[in-house]
Structure formats: structure tokens, C-alpha cells
C-alpha positions in Angstrom: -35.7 -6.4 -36.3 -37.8 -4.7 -33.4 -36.8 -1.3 -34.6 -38.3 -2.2 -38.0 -41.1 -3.6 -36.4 -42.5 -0.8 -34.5 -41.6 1.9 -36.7 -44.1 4.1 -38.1 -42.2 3.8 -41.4 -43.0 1.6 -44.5 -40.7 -1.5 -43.9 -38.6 -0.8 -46.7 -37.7 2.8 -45.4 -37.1 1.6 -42.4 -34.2 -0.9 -43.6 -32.7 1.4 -45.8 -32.1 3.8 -42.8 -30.8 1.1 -40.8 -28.8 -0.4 -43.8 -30.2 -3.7 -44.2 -32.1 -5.4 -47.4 -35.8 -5.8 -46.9 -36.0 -9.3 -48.3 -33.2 -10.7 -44.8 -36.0 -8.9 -42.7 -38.6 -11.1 -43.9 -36.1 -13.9 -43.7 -35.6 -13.1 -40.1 -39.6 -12.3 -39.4 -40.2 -16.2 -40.8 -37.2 -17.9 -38.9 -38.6 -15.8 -36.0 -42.0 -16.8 -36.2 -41.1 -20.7 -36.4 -38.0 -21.2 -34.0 -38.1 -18.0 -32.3 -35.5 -16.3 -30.7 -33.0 -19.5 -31.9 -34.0 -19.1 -35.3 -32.2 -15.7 -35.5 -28.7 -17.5 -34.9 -26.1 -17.1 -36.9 -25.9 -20.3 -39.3 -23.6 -21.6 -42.0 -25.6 -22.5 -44.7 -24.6 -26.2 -46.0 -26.2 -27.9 -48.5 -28.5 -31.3 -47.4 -27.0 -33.4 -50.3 -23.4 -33.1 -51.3 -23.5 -35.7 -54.9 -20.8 -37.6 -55.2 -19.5 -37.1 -51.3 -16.4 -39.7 -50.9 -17.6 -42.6 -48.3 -15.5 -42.6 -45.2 -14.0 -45.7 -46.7 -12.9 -44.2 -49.5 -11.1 -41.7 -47.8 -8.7 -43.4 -45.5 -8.4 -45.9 -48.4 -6.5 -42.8 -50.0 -4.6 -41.4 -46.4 -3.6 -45.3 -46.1 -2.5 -45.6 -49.6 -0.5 -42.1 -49.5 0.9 -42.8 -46.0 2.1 -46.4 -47.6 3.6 -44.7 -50.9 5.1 -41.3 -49.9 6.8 -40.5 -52.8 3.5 -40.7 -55.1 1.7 -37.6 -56.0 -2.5 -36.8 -56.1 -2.2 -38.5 -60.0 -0.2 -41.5 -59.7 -2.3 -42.0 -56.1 -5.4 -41.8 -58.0 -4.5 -43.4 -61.0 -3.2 -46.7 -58.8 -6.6 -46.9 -57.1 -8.4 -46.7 -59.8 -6.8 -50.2 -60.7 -7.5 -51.3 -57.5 -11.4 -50.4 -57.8 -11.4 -47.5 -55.9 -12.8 -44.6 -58.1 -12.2 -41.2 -56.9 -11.4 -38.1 -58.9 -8.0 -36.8 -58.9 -8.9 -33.0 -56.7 -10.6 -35.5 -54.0 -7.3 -36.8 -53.7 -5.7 -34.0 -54.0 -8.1 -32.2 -51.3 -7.8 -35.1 -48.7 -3.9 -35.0 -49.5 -3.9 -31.6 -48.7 -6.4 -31.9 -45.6 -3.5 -34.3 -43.9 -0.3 -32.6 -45.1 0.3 -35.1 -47.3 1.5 -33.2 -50.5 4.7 -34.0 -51.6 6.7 -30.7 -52.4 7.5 -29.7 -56.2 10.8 -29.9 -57.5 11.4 -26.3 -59.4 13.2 -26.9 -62.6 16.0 -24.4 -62.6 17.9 -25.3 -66.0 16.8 -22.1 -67.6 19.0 -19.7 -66.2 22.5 -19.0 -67.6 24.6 -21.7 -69.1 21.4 -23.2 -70.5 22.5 -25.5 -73.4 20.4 -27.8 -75.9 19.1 -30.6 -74.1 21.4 -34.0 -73.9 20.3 -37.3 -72.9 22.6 -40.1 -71.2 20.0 -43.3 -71.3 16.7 -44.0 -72.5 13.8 -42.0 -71.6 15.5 -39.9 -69.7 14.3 -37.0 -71.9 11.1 -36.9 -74.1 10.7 -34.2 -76.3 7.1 -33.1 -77.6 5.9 -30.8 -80.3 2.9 -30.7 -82.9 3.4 -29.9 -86.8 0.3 -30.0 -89.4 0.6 -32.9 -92.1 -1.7 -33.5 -95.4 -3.6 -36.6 -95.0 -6.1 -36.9 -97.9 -6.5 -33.7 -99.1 -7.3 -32.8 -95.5 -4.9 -30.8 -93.0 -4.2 -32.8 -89.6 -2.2 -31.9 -86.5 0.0 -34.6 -85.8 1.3 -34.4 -82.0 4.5 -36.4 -81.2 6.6 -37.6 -78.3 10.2 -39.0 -79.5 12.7 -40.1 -76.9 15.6 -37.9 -76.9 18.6 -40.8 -76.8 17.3 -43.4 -79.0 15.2 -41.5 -81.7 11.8 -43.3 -81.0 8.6 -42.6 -81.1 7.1 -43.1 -78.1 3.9 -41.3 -78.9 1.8 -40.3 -81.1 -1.5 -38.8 -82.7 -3.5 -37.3 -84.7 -5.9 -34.9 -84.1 -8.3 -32.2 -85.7 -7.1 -29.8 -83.2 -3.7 -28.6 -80.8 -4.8 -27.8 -77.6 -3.3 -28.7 -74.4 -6.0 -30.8 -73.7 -4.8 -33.1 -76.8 -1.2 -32.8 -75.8 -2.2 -33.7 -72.3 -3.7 -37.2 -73.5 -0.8 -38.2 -76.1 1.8 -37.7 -72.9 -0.4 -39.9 -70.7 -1.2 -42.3 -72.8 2.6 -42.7 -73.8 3.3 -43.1 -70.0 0.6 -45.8 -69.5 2.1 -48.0 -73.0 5.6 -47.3 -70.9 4.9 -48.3 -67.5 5.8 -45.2 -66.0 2.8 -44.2 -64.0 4.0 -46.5 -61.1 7.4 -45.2 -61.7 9.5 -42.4 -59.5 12.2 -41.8 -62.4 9.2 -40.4 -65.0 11.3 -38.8 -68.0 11.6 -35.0 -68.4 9.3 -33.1 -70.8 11.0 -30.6 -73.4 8.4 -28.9 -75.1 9.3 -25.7 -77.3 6.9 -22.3 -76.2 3.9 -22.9 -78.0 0.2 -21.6 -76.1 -0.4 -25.1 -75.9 3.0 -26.3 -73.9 2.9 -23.3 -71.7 -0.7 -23.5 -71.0 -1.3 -23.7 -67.1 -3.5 -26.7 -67.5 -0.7 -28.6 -69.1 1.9 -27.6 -66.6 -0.1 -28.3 -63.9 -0.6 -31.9 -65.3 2.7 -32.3 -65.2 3.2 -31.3 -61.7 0.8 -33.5 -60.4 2.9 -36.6 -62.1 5.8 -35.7 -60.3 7.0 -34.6 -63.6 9.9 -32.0 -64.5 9.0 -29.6 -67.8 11.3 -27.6 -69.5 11.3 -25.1 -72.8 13.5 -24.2 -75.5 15.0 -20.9 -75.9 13.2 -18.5 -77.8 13.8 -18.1 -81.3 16.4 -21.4 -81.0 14.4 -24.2 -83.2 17.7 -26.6 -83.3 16.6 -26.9 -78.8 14.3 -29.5 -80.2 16.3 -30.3 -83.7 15.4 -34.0 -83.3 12.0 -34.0 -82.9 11.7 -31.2 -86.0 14.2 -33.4 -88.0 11.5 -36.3 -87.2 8.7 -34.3 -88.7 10.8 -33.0 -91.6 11.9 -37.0 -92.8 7.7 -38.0 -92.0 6.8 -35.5 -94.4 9.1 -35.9 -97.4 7.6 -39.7 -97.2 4.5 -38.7 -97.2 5.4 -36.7 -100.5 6.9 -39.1 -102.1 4.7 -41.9 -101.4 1.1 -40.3 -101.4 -0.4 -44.1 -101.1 1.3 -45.0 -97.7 -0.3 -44.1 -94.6 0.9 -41.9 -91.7 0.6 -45.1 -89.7 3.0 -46.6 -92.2 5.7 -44.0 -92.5 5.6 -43.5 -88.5 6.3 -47.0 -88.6 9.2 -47.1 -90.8 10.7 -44.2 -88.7 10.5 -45.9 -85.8 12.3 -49.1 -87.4 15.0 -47.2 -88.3 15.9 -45.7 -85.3 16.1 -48.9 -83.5 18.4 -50.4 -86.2 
């Protein structure tokens, strides 16, 4: 800055030969002028106000309730105490999670090397299977997004919505786990999804990860992988043919009574 000073140069000539932008001179001639030679220090610039900053509280509310549940991941941690009246945002969590080395480690799902074979459940909910297929509901095309439990045939979710995205998928599979009880739950079930944008979007797979959730896909160009679920859709829509006065509600309904006969 004293170089600039006392040079004969414009000020601007003078900090291009030294390499510097004319407008941090001025910043330093201010800071100079009011704290003087301190005011040149090197500083970290922080902002005064951080919105929404968790209260010290709050924060070892979350360590306390991690270090208590060690098998429960940023989602189910926030989601539990959110119950309990503590509102905090799941990447808080998942920051002061991180911030203590409290992040449980991801299970890799490795089932789609060789010898993969169409999934096969063994007990209830051990498997749910989710796709989306398009059904005529007055005159009007709607995407109908399902979840159907792999062993007993039943429809453990289900909507429908104006559009697919993974955003949409995201809220069907939670809300199915909330009517369930499997939010508090270690043994969640394991997602097959075929390898639509919308199942292999990073937003949904990292949804699932932060449940504690395994995800797996069918083979490409193998439909029968998730033949129950496209059996489901096929029976929905030839009742929805032949009855055009019963509702989607209705003919979900009777699905579902079947299965559990």
C-alpha cells in the first residue's frame, strides 16, 4: 500500500503493475485510516447474523440423542425429535453428526453382481417394490405411484399425482413408512425400484441412505424383476375399464382385499 501511495503513477496503474485490484486498495486505505496498522490484518469474513443458527441446546440435544441411539441415522434422529419438540432440519443433524463422528457407515448393496436373480421375499415387508404407471381418471391422465409388499401382495402405498418425479416418489415411500411404524425401526424393508430417472435420481437414493435403507434395481430390459407390482397395475386397470363409475380409491381397495384373503 505505501508503494501505491507514493507513486507518481495514477492509483490504478500503479496496482496493475503490482497485480492488485484498485477497489482492495481503497479497502485497505479505509481500514487503514480507522484501525490503522491492525486494520490491515488478515480477517475471515463471517457474517453478524447467521438465521436460523441451532441454540446450544439444541445441539447437544441431538449429540445426546445420537450417543443414546447409535444405530439411528441423520433422518430417523431428526424425524424422532421432531416428536419430541425439538425442530431441527435434517443437514443440521447431519452436520453436527458429522462434526462428532457420529455417522453411522452405509451398508453397500452388492446383490447386483452375478448370480443376480428376481427378487424373493421370506416374511412381510421384507421387500417393497415401487413403480409408477399412468391411469385414466375422468377423461384426465394421472400418474399413479405405488408401493406393494413383495410377500403378501399389499398395497402399502399409494398416490396419485399430476407428476413422477422423485420428489413424489420420495413422499409416497415416507409416508408409507410413517402409516407402518418403521421410522423408529432398525429392520426398514428393502426398496426394489425398476431404472426409471425418477428411482435412480441422486436425490431419491440419497433419501434412502439417510433411512438406513437398502435400494436395489431390476435388470435392464427384465420387466418380470418387478412382475408383481406390474401385474398389480395391469388387474387396477382392466377394473377401471370395466367399471368406468368406480373410483381408483375403490378398485385399490378391492385389490387390497383380495390379497389379504
Amino acid at each position: 500500500m505505501t508503494a501505491i501511495v507514493g507513486s507518481r503513477l495514477p492509483k490504478y496503474k500503479a496496482c496493475r503493475i503490482i497485480g492488485i485490484e484498485e477497489r482492495r486498495f481503497y479497502r485497505w486505505k479505509s481500514r487503514y485510516k480507522l484501525f490503522g496498522i491492525s486494520g490491515l490484518d488478515n480477517r475471515r469474513h463471517n457474517p453478524k447474523v447467521v438465521v436460523n443458527r441451532l441454540l446450544p441446546e439444541e445441539e447437544s440435544t441431538i449429540i445426546d440423542y445420537a450417543i443414546a441411539h447409535p444405530k439411528q441415522r441423520h433422518r430417523e434422529i431428526q424425524f424422532n425429535l421432531e416428536r419430541r419438540g425439538v425442530f431441527v432440519s435434517f443437514s443440521s443433524v447431519y452436520r453436527r453428526l458429522k462434526e462428532w463422528k457420529l455417522i453411522k457407515s452405509y451398508k453397500l448393496n452388492k446383490s447386483r453382481g452375478r448370480g443376480y436373480e428376481r427378487p424373493k421375499a421370506n416374511y412381510p415387508h421384507e421387500i417393497w417394490m415401487v413403480d409408477i404407471s399412468y391411469i385414466l381418471v375422468n377423461n384426465k391422465f394421472w400418474y399413479l405411484i405405488a408401493v406393494i409388499d413383495l410377500y403378501s401382495r399389499y398395497i402399502v402405498g399409494w398416490e396419485l399425482s399430476s407428476s413422477m418425479r422423485a420428489d413424489d416418489v420420495k413422499r409416497v415411500i415416507d409416508f408409507s413408512l410413517l402409516e407402518f411404524g418403521f421410522h423408529d425401526s432398525e429392520n426398514k424393508p428393502r426398496i426394489h425400484m425398476d431404472n426409471g430417472s425418477q428411482m435412480t435420481a441422486k436425490t431419491l437414493k440419497a433419501f434412502l441412505r439417510g433411512l438406513g435403507m437398502i435400494n436395489e434395481y431390476s435388470r435392464p430390459h427384465l420387466p418380470q424383476d418387478s412382475a408383481e407390482i406390474e401385474r398389480f397395475f395391469r388387474t387396477l386397470k382392466q377394473v377401471v375399464d370395466s367399471y368406468e363409475e368406480k373410483s381408483i380409491e375403490r378398485s385399490i381397495w378391492i385389490h387390497m382385499k383380495l390379497e389379504m384373503v
